[in-house]
Structure formats: structure tokens, C-alpha cells
N, C-alpha and C positions, 0 to 999 in steps of 0.2 A: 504494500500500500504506500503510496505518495504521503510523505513529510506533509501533514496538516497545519493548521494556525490556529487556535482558540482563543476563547477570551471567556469573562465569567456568564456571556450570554450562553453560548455554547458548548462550554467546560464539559457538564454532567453528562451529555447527551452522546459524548468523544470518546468517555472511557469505557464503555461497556461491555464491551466483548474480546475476548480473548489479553494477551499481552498487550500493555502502551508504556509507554513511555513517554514524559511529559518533561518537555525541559521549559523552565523558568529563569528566563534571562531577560536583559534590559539593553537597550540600545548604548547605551554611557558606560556597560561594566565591559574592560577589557578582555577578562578571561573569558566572558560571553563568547565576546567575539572571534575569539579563538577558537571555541569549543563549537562554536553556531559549526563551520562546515566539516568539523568530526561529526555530529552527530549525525548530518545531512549525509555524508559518505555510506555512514553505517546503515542510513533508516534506506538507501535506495541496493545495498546489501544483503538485506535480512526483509524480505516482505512480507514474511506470516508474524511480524509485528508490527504493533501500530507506532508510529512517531508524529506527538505532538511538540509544536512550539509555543509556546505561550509570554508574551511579551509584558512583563510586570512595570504599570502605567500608570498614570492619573485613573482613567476611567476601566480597570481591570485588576482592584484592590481585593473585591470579598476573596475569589478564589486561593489566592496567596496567604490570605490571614486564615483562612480556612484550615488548611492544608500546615500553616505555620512556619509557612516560608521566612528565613529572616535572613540571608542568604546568599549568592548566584553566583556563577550557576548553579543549578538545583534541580537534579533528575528525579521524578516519581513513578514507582513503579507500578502499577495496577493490572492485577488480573481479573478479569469479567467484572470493572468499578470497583472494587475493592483494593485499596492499597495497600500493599505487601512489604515496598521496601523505599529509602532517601537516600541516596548518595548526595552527597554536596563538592564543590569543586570541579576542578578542568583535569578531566580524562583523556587516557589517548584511545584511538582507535581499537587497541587491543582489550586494552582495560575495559572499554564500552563491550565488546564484543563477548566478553569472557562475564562479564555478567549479566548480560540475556542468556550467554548458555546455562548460564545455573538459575536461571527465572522459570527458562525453560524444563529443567528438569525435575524445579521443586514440586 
């Protein structure tokens, strides 16, 4: 599946089914933007997972506070809407990829 974009209109409606992956980053944080085309590599690698972006904004707060983002980057993991797992921080390629396999397995 194509690297999606969310926001709190949208959020709930994203995670539903099977594996996602939501990353939570900001235009202004640097490791963002690092991390923005690892994850994009990864989500057009791996397609029996979902890969969202979600842009923490003026007008895209509930979900963040929700969730208790305090953070970015900031990966969540959900299996069929339920969150399972947080990583925080700028991952490599590998590292991302090595922990889908074990999402996958659990």
C-alpha cells in the first residue's frame, strides 16, 4: 500500500486493519527530515503494511496528545487499531525493517 497522510480528521479511520505504522513528525524537526524518506523507502518495500505520515501542526493536536506524543520523530505501531508498540527517534533502514519483522511475527 502507498505511504498515506493523516491528520486527526482521518486518524481513526487509517489504523484499522492489519499492520500500520504511523510516523509523527513536523516540518521544522530535523531528524524528521531525515527519517521522512527512510520511512518512505521502507513503506514502498514492505506493502502488506500500512505506512502513515502524520504531520504534528497547529490544527492536528488531539491525535498527538492522545496517543502522548511528546517527541519526533515518533513511530506507532498498530495492529487491526490497537497499539502495540513506540519507538521514538531517527532509525535506519534496517532498524525500521527489523522491527516490522518482529511486529510481524508477534
Amino acid at each position: 500500500m502507498a505511504l498515506q497522510h493523516a491528520n486527526d480528521a482521518n486518524f481513526a479511520g487509517m489504523i484499522g486493519n492489519g499492520i500500520t505504522l504511523v510516523d509523527f513528525w513536523a516540518v521544522w524537526c530535523g531528524p524528521c527530515r531525515m527519517f521522512g524518506p527512510i520511512f518512505e523507502s521502507v513503506s514502498e518495500k514492505l506493502t502488506d503494511v500500512n505506512f502513515i505520515k502524520f504531520e504534528i501542526d497547529d490544527t492536528n493536536r488531539q491525535t498527538p496528545a492522545k496517543y502522548g506524543i511528546r517527541s519526533i520523530p515518533c513511530v506507532l505501531a498498530f495492529k487491526d487499531g490497537e497499539l502495540v508498540e513506540a519507538r521514538t527517534g531517527l532509525m535506519d533502514e534496517e532498524t525500521l525493517g527489523n522491527w516490522i519483522n518482529e511486529l510481524k511475527a508477534s
